[in-house]
N, C-alpha and C positions, 0 to 999 in steps of 0.2 A: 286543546290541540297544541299549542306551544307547550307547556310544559312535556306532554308524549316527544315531540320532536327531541328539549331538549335531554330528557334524560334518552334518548336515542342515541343523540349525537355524540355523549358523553360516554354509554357503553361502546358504542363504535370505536371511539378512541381508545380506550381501554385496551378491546379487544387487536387492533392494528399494533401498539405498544408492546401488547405480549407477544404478539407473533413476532415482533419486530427484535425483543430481545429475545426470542425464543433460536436465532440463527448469530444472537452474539460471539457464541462457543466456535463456530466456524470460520471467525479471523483470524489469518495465519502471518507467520511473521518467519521469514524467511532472511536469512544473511548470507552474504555473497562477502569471500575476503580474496579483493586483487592483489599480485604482490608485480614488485615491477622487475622481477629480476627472470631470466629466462633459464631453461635446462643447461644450455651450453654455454655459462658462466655472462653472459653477455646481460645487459640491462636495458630496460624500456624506458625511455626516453618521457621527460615528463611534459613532449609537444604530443607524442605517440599515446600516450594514455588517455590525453585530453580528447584524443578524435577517435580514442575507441570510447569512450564516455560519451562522447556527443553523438556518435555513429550508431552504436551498439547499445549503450546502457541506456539510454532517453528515450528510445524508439519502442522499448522493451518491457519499460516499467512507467506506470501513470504518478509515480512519487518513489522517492527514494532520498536518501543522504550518503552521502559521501564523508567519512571521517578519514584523515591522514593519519598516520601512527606510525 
């Protein structure tokens, strides 16, 4: 009886792993590029970016990075 359990338990795993990589293909990787300057020559202020990042970008995404460039 243990031994039936264990080779159960072991195809159970098995099977949950495949399914599990079988939905790997479906992670997406999306990029967003802020710029701080606006249409009408004028520039966004880097107090003004901060609180749309804390306001808008955190509220919106569960992870994310922020690179400067």
């Amino acid at each position: 009886m243990k031994r039936k359990r264990t080779v159960f338990i072991f195809v159970l795993t098995i099977v949950v792993s495949l399914s599990i990589n079988a939905y790997a293909h479906e992670i997406y990787r999306v990029r967003l590029f802020f710029g701080l300057s606006v249409p009408d020559g004028s520039a966004v202020s880097l107090e003004n970016w901060q609180l749309f990042l804390n306001e808008e970008i955190v509220k919106s995404f569960d992870a994310f990075n922020v690179v400067d460039s």
